[in-house]
Structures are given as structure tokens and as C-alpha cells.
C-alpha positions as CSV (number, residue, x, y, z in Angstrom):
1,X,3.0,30.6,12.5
2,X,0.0,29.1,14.3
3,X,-3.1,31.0,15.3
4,X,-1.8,31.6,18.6
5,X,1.4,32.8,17.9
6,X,0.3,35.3,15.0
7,X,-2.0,36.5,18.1
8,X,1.1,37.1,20.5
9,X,2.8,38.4,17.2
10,X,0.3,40.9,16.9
11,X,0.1,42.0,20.7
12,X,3.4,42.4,20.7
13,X,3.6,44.7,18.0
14,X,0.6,47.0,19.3
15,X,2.4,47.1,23.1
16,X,6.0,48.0,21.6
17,X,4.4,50.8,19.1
18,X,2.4,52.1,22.1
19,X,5.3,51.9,24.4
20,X,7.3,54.1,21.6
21,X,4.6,56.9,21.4
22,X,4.9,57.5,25.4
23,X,7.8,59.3,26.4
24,X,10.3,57.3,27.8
25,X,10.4,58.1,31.3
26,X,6.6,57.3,31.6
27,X,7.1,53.9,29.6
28,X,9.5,52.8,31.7
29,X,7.6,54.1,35.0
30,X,4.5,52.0,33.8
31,X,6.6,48.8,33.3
32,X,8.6,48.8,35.8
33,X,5.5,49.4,38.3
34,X,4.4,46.3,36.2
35,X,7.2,44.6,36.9
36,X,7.2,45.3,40.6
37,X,3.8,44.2,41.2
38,X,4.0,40.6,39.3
39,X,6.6,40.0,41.3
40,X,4.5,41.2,44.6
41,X,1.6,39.2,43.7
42,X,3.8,35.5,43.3
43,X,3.9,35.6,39.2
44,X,4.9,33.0,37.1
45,X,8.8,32.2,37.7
46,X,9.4,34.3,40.6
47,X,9.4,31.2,43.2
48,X,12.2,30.3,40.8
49,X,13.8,33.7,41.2
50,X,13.3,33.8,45.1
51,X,15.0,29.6,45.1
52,X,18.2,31.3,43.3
53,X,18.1,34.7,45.3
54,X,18.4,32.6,48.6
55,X,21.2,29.9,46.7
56,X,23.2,33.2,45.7
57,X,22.9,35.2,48.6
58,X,22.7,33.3,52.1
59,X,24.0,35.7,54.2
60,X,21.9,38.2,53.4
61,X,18.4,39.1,54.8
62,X,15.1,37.6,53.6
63,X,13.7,41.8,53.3
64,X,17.1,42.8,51.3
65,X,16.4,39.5,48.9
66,X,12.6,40.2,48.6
67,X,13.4,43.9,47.5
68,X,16.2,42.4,44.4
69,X,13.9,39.9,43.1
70,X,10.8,42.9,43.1
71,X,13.6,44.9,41.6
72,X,15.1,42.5,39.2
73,X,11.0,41.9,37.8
74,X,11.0,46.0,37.4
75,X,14.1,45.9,35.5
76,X,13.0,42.7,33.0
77,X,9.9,44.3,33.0
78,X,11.8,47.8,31.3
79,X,13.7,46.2,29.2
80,X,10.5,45.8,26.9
81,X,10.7,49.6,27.1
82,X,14.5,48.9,25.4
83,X,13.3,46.2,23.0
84,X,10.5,49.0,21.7
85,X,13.4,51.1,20.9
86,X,15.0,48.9,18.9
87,X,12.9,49.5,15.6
88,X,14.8,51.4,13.3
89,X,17.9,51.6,15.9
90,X,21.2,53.6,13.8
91,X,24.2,55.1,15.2
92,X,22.7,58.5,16.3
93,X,19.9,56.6,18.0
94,X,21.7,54.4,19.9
95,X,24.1,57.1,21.4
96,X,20.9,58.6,23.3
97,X,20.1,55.1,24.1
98,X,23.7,54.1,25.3
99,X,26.4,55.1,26.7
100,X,29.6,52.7,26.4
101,X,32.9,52.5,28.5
102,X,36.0,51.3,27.6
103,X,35.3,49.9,24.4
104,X,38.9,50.4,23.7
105,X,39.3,46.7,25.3
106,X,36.9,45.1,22.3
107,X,38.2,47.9,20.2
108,X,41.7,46.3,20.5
109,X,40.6,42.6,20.3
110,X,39.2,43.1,17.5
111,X,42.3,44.7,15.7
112,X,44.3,41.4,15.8
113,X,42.7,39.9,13.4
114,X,41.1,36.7,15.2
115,X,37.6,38.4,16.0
116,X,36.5,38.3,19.3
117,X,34.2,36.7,22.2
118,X,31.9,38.7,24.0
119,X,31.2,37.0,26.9
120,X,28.0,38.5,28.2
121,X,24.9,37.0,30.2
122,X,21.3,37.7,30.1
123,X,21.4,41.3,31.7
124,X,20.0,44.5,32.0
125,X,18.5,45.1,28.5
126,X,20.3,42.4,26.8
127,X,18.2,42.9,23.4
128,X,19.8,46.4,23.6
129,X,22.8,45.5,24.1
130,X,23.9,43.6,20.8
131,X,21.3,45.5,18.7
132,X,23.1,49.1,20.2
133,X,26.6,47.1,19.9
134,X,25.8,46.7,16.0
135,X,24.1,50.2,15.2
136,X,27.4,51.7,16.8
137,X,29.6,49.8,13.7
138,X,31.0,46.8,15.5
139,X,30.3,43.4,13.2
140,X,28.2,41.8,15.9
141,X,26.6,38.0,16.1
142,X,25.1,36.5,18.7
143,X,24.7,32.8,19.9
144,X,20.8,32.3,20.4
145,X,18.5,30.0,21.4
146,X,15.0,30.5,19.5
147,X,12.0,31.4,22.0
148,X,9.4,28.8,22.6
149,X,7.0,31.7,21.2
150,X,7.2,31.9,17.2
151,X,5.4,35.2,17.7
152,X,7.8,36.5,20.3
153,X,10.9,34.9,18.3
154,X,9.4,37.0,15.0
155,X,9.5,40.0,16.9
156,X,13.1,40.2,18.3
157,X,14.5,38.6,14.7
158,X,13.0,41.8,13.1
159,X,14.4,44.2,15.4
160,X,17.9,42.5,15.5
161,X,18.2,41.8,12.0
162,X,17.1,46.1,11.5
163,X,20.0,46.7,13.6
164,X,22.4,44.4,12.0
165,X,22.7,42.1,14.2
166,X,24.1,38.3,12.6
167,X,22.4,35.9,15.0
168,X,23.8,31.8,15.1
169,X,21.3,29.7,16.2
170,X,22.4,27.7,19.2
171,X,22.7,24.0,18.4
172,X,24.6,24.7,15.3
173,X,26.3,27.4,15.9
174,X,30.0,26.2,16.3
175,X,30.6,26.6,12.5
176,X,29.0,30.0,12.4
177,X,31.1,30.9,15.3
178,X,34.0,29.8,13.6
179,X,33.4,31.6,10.5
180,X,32.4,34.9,12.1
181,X,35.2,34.6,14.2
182,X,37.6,34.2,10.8
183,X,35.6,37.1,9.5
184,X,36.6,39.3,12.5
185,X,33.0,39.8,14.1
186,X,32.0,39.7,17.8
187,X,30.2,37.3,19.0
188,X,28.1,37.2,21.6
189,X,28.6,34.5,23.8
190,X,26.0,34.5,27.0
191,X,27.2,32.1,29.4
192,X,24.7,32.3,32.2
193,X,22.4,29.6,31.4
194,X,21.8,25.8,32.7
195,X,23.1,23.3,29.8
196,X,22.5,19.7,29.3
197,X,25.3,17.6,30.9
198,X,26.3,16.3,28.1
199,X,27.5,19.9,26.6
200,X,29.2,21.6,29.9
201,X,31.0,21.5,32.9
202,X,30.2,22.1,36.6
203,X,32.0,25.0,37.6
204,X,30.9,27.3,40.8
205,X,28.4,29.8,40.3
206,X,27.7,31.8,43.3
207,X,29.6,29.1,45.5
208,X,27.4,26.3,44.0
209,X,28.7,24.2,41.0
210,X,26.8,25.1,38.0
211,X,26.7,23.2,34.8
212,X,27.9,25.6,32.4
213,X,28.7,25.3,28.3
214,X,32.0,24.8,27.6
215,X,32.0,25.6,23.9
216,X,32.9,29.2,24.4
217,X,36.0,28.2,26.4
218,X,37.0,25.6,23.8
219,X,36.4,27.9,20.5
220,X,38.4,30.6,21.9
221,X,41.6,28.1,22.6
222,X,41.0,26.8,19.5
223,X,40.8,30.2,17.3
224,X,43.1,32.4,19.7
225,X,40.2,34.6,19.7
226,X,40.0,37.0,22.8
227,X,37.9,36.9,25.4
228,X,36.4,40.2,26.0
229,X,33.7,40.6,29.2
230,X,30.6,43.0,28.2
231,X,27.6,44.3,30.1
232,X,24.6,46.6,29.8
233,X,23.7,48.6,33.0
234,X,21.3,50.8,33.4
235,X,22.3,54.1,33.8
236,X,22.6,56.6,37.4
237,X,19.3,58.4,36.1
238,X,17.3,54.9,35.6
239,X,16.4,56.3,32.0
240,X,19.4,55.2,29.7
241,X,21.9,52.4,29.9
242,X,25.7,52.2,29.3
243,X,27.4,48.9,28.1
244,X,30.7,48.9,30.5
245,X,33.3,46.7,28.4
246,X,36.4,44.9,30.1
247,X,40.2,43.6,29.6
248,X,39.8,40.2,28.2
249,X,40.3,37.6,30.1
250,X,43.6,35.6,30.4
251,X,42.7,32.0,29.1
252,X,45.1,29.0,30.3
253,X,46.0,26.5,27.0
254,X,45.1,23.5,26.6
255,X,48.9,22.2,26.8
256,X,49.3,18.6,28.0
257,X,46.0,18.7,29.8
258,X,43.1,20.4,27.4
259,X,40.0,19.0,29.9
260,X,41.7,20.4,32.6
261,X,42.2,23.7,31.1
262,X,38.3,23.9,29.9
263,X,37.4,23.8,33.4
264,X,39.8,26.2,34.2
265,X,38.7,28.6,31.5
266,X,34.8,28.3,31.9
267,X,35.7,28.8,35.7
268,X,36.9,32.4,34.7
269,X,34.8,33.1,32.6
270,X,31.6,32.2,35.2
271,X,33.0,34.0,37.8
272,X,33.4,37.6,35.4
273,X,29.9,36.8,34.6
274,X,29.2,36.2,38.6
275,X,30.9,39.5,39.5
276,X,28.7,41.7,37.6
277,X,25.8,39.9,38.8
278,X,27.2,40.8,42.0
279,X,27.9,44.5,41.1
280,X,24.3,45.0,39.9
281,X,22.1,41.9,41.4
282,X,18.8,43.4,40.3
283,X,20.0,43.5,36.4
284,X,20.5,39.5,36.4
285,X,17.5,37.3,34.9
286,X,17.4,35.4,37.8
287,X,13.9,33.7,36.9
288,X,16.6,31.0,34.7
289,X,16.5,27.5,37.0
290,X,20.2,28.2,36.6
291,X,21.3,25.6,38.7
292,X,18.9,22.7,37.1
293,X,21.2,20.3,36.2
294,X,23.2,19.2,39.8
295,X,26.2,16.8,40.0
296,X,24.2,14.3,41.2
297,X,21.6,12.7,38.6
298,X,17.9,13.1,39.7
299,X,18.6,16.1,41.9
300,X,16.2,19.0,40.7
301,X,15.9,22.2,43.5
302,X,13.2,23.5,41.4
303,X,11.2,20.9,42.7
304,X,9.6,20.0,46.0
305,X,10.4,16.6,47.4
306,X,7.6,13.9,47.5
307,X,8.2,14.2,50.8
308,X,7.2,17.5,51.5
């Protein structure tokens, strides 16, 4: 690692072991009030997360939008308080940590043999989420892109890989997919991101076509592999979390038209990923330029006209 990133490395470490010696309510008082006032004072990425707020939710007041984006920054901001927990994260642990419902659906899935697909998004305490899902017992990998920050990238490896966490980087993941799949793991599969045109389709995303990666669709008609929906939420008393598990989703095959079929089936599985976003709108990462990549080539909303 550079100089800089052993620096971040090290910063990190100091403000997740101090974050562990506070009790947990306090921690997560002190972020979130963290949270709440980078977003107040115009922070880095929330004009982003105010662009998406008003592309997701029109109809709704500029005050109601306001308060979700200085919510949403108090929740990321918590879910360092959830990635400080993660050290050392076992079974025990990660029942006072998490709650789940319905894990009969992946429970099931994962009884027929072909693995399973956990569609997910970046939400709530996402880090959480997969490290609790593999302390709990269930043979979990995850699809991820590497941060930008070696430092930061070194500190969520440790604490995945101390949970059990298998993690496929994203690029050359198929294979690994494939393998883990055959081996009868979940795997994580966010699909909430902007992707390169060249690797997705445009599907609608809050009314607005969104280009989205189709390899999740595609492996799962390929393998037979259920699709099983899964998000973290934080919990009624705003100290724990539960992960809420669904039905898996009905996926169309490819029969004589497999393109058409994709769409179909990334369609789906945007819009499960849409309604929870909808069900909790302060959980969602909205700071992502989700809807970067447009239909039409040199279009970027992220970026004010030379007009202007």
C-alpha cells in the first residue's frame, strides 16, 4: 500500500476500535449526528444524492426529500458503527446484531442443490449483512468491486474474510459465480449500481431507465439457480437490524427469445430492489450516480450543461 493508504488504513482501524469501546447506542448517536450534519452542510456527493432523491420521488415535497437524503447520510453514516462490529463476528454475536425473517425462502433455495442468488443492493448496513449472513452458517460470497481506497479495501477484506465471507471480485467473477453456485453457496448479487453499456440493459428504475448488469439475470437462467430477494433494515428501536428475506423471484426462460427474456428478468429483479428502496427510502445509498449512463450517448445528469 502507498503512504496514503497505510495512513487511511490506520485511521480506520483507530475509529472502528474506538467506535467498539462506546456502547452502542452512543456510537450510533455520534454517527448518525455525523451523518446528519454532512449532509446539512452540502458534503461531498450529496448534490448527487439530492439529483436522484428529486428523479425518484417527483411528487413529493422538496422538505419531505431534504429530510430522506439528511436521513439516508445518518444511516451510511451508522453503518460504520455495523462495520466496527464486524471484528470477530460468530453466530452468538450476530444474533444480538441481527435479527432475520423468513429465511426459510433462502433456506429452501438452497436445499435444491443449484445454490442460490441473493439479489441485494447497497442498503442499510450492507457490510453486515453478508458478514452476519455467514457467521449465522449460510456458505456466503459476494460479487465486489474493490474500493478506490487500498486502506479502506484492507479493512473490509479483514472483517469479511473473519466472518467467512467468500468474496468474487467483480470483473472476473462469472467463473467464481459459477463455481460457488455448483458448490451450493449464496451469492450475493447487488444490482443497484450504474454499469458500462457495454455489460447491461436499460430497464426502469424509479420510472427512469437505468442501465443495469445483466449477468445476474443470465447466470441464474443458465444454472437454474434461484433468485432469492434479501435486505438489511434497521430495526423499530434504531439499535439493531434485521435481514427480511423473500420468495424468489419467478424468472421467464430464455426460450426462443433469450435477449428478450434478460430484459424481462433484470426488469424483475430492479423493481424488487426498487420496492424496498421504496419501503425504507432512507436505507438506500442514494449518493451512487445511479442513473449515469442514459440511453442517449453524451447525456450525463450529474452534470451541469455548458449552458447553464
Amino acid at each position: 500500500m502507498s503512504i496514503t493508504d497505510t495512513l487511511v488504513y490506520g485511521s480506520a482501524r483507530l475509529l472502528l476500535a474506538l467506535l467498539r469501546a462506546l456502547p452502542r447506542p452512543l456510537a450510533l448517536r455520534l454517527m448518525g449526528g455525523l451523518g446528519r450534519t454532512w449532509a446539512r452542510l452540502g458534503g461531498p456527493r450529496s448534490e448527487v444524492a439530492a439529483i436522484n432523491l428529486a428523479i425518484a420521488f417527483p411528487d413529493e415535497s422538496p422538505e419531505w426529500r431534504r429530510h430522506i437524503l439528511i436521513e439516508s447520510f445518518a444511516r451510511l453514516a451508522e453503518s460504520v458503527v455495523d462495520v466496527a462490529a464486524i471484528s470477530g463476528l460468530n453466530d452468538e454475536r450476530s444474533r444480538r446484531l441481527v435479527a432475520t425473517e423468513n429465511q426459510e425462502h433462502l433456506d429452501r433455495a438452497l436445499a435444491g442443490g443449484r445454490g442460490a442468488i441473493l439479489l441485494t443492493a447497497h442498503f442499510g448496513s450492507f457490510e453486515l449483512f453478508q458478514t452476519a449472513c455467514a457467521a449465522r452458517g449460510i456458505p456466503t460470497s459476494v460479487v465486489h468491486r474493490e474500493q478506490d481506497s487500498a486502506g479502506f479495501e484492507r479493512i473490509l477484506s479483514e472483517g469479511r474474510a473473519g466472518a467467512g465471507v467468500e468474496m468474487l471480485p467483480r470483473g472476473s467473477a462469472a467463473r467464481g459465480v459459477l463455481r460457488a453456485l455448483r458448490r451450493g453457496r449464496a451469492v450475493g448479487m447487488p444490482l443497484d449500481q450504474d454499469t458500462p453499456r457495454k455489460e447491461g440493459v436499460f430497464v426502469p428504475f424509479f420510472g427512469r431507465p437505468a442501465c443495469t448488469r445483466s449477468a445476474p439475470a443470465r447466470i441464474a437462467m443458465k444454472t437454474g439457480a434461484p433468485v432469492v430477494p434479501g435486505f438489511i433494515f434497521r430495526s423499530a428501536d434504531g439499535i439493531g437490524n434485521v435481514i427480511r428475506f423473500y420468495p424468489p423471484l419467478e424468472m421467464v426462460p430464455a426460450g426462443d427469445d433469450p435477449d428478450s427474456a434478460v430484459i424481462e428478468n433484470v426488469r424483475r429483479m430492479t423493481a424488487t430492489v426498487e420496492e424496498a428502496v421504496r419501503a425504507a427510502p432512507d436505507h438506500w445509498y442514494w449518493v451512487h450516480r445511479r442513473w449515469r449512463t442514459a440511453p442517449q450517448r453524451g447525456v450525463n445528469i450529474y452534470k451541469p450543461s455548458k449552458s447553464r
